[in-house]
C-alpha positions, -999 to +999 in steps of 0.1 A: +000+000+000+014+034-010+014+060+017+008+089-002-022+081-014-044+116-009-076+112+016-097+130-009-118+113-037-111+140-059-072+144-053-071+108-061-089+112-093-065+137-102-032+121-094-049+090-113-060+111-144-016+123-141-005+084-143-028+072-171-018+103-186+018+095-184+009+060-197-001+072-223+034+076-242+040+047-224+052+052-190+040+021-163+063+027-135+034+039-110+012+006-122+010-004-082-001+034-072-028+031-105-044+000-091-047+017-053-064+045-063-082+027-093-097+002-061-107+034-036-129+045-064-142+019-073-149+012-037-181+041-037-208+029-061-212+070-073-179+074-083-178+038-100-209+044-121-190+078-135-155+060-143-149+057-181-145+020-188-117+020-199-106+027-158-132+000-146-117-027-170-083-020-173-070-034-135-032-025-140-013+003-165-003-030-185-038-035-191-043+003-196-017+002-220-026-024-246-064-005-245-043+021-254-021+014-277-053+003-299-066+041-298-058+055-335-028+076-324+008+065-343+041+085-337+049+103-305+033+137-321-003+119-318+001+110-281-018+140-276-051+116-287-046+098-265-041+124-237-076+137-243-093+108-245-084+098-211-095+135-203-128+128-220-136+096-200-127+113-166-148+142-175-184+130-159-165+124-129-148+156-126-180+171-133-196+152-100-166+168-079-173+206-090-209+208-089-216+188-056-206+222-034-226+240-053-258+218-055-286+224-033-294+200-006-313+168-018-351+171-016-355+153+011-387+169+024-401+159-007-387+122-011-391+113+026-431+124+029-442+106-004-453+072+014-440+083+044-437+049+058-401+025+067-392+021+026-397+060+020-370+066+048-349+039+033-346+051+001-333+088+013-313+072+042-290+050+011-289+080-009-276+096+021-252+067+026-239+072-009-225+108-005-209+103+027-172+097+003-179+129-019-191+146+003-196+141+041-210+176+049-237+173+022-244+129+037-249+153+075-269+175+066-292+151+047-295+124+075-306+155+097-326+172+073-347+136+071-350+138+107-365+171+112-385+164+085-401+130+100-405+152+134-421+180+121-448+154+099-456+135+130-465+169+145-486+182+118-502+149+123-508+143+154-514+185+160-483+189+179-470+227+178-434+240+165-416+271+154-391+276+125-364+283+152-371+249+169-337+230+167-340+188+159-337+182+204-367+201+204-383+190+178-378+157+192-383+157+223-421+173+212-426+138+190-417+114+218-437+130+244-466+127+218-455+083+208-452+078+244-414+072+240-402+094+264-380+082+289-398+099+317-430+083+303-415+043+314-409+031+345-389-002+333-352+008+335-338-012+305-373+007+282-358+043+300-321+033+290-326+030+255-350+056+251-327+079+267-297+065+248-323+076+220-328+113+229-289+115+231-284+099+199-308+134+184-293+159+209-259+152+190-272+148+158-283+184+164-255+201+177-237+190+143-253+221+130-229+246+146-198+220+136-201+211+104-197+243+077-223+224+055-246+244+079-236+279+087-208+283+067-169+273+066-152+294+095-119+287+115-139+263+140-156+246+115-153+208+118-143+187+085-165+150+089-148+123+070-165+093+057-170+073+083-181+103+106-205+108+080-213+071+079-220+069+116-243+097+115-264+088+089-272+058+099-279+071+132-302+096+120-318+071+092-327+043+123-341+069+145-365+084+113-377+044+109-380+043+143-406+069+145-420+066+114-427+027+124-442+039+161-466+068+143-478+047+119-485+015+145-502+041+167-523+057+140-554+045+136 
């Protein structure tokens, strides 16, 4: 395993867009490097879907090479071809890299409250899943924006009250007061354990707001969440949603 592998997806598709480049006049000496970062990408099923085929077939620079060396290129003045068609096929995923800080927030909302029921959680919880290696921020906020959003419908529901300033605690604490879920509302201690293990679980999930700068902003303080921070928290957030989701609906009539 090389060392010096960058920790971002995107700095390792660039230092593997600079080797195949290289190999592309022939050069294989960083085959071993190729195949590390050609693996880590592979790894995340977005970034795999928007690798040319060429990089999904070709395991090694060996491999790359005889794929290449079929391109209609000739003498060394036409390695340029070659050049940019490597460009070409990394294009769609360079595209994903730029415009992922600048697109909005998933609709969530939107997606979540369509069935509203264990498989419409699901299916924003994996999306959420899915952008925690691109971009952990955007995975945070999404996880939390599903659980506000689950809160805030069991509310409107149920005829709970809330304000825009409410934070996710709040919001919370509102719904399990109303599903009897509480911990104040059991008397069993291993029932008031989990269910405060629960209420913990939200209360951090909310304070992520003021770390994160997917929130408010990138300042000094900010707080950069890597994959598996991301990971952890989604899941977190996506088993509490199907939690109440699951207790609403069993309780509605």
């Amino acid at each position: 395993m090389f060392e010096d592998i960058p920790d971002s997806p995107l700095e390792q598709a660039r230092m593997m867009e600079n080797i195949l480049l290289a190999a592309c006049e022939g050069n294989r000496a960083a085959s071993g490097m190729y195949s590390q970062l050609r693996g880590m990408l592979m790894n995340d099923n977005v970034l795999k879907a928007l690798l040319p085929e060429f990089v999904r077939t070709c395991r090694d620079l060996n491999h790359f090479w005889s794929y290449a060396k079929e391109l209609p290129t000739g003498t060394s003045q036409h390695w340029e071809k070659r050049r940019r068609h490597v460009r070409d096929g990394l294009t769609p995923l360079f595209d994903h890299f730029e415009q992922r800080n600048t697109a909005p927030v998933d609709n969530v909302a939107s997606d979540v409250l369509k069935s509203f029921d264990a498989d419409g959680v699901h299916v924003v919880w994996n999306r959420a899943l899915e952008r925690r290696h691109t971009d952990p921020e955007g995975a945070i906020t999404s996880a939390r924006t599903l659980l506000e959003t689950v809160c805030k419908h069991v509310l409107d529901e149920t005829g709970g009250t809330y304000t825009d300033t409410d934070d996710l605690p709040s919001l919370y604490r509102a719904v399990a007061t109303t599903l009897n879920i509480a911990p104040s509302q059991h008397t069993e201690d291993a029932f008031k354990r989990i269910l405060g293990g629960a209420t913990s679980v939200v209360e951090g999930l909310g304070s992520l707001r003021n770390k994160i700068g997917d929130a408010h902003g990138k300042g000094k303080a900010a707080v950069k969440p890597a994959a598996r921070h991301a990971q952890l928290a989604v899941n977190l957030a996506g088993a509490m949603a199907t939690f109440i989701v699951e207790t609403w609906r069993e309780r509605t009539p």
